[in-house]
BABA-959084 format. One record per residue (C-alpha): x, y, z. Coordinates in steps of 0.5 Angstrom, whole numbers, plus 2048, in hexadecimal, padded with zeros to 3 digits. Layout:
# residues N
+-----+-----+-----+
|   X |   Y |   Z |
+-----+-----+-----+
|   X |   Y |   Z |
...
+-----+-----+-----+
***
This chain:
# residues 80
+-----+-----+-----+
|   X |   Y |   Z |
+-----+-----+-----+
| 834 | 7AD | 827 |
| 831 | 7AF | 820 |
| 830 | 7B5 | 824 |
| 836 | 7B7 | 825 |
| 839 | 7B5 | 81E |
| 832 | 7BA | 81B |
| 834 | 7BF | 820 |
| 83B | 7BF | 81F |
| 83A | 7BF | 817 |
| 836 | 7C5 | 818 |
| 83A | 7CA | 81C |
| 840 | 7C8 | 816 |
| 83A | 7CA | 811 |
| 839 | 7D0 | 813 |
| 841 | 7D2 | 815 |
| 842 | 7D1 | 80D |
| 83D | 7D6 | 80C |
| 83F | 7DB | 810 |
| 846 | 7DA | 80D |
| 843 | 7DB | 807 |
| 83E | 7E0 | 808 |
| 844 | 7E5 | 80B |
| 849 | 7E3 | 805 |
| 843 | 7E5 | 801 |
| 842 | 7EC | 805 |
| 84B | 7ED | 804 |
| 84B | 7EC | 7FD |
| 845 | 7F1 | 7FC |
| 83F | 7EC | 7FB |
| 83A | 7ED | 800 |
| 834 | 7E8 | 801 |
| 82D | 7E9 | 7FE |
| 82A | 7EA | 7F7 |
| 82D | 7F0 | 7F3 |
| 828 | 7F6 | 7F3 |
| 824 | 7F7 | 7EE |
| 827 | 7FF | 7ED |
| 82E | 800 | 7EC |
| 830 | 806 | 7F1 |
| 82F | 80B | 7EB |
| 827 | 80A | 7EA |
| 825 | 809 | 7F2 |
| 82A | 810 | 7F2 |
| 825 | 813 | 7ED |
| 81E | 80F | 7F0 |
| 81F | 812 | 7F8 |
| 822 | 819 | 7F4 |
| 81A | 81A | 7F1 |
| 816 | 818 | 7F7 |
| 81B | 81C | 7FC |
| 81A | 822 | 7F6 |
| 812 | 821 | 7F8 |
| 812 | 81F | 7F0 |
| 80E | 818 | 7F0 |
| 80C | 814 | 7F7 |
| 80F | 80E | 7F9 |
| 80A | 80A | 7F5 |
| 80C | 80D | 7EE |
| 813 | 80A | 7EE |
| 80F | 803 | 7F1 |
| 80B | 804 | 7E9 |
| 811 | 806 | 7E6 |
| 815 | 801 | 7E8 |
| 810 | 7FB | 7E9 |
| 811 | 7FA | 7EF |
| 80D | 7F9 | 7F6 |
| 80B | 800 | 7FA |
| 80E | 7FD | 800 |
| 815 | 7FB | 7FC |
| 816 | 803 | 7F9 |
| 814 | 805 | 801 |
| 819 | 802 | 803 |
| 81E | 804 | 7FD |
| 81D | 80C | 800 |
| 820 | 80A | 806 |
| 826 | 80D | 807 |
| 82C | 808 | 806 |
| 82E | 80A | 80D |
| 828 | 807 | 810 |
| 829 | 800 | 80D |
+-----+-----+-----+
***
């Protein structure tokens, strides 16, 4: 009978999350922490790897972060 009250009270737990989570996305808030660069800067920092200015790991110096991050940063937005 716990069970069943456990299991019940869980499904509600996650309807009012998904709830929230689609009223979030309407309003234009999405989930996930903000990124580190604004558009501008992301912009500029795969316009210098792309133009053969710098590799991959000199925007991952400049901006302190991990190789693996500004790898993933130059992707195309279609991809992701």
């Amino acid at each position: 009978m716990l069970q069943l009250f456990g299991e019940f009270e869980w499904e509600m737990i996650r309807e009012r999350t998904r709830v929230g989570l689609k009223t979030a996305r309407v309003q234009g808030q999405g989930g996930g922490r903000q990124s580190i660069f604004s558009s501008q800067r992301l912009a500029e920092l795969v316009r210098s790897v792309q133009e053969a200015r710098c590799n991959t790991a000199a925007p991952a110096r400049w901006s302190q972060i991990h190789l693996t991050t500004a790898s993933r940063l130059m992707v195309p937005q279609t991809y992701r």
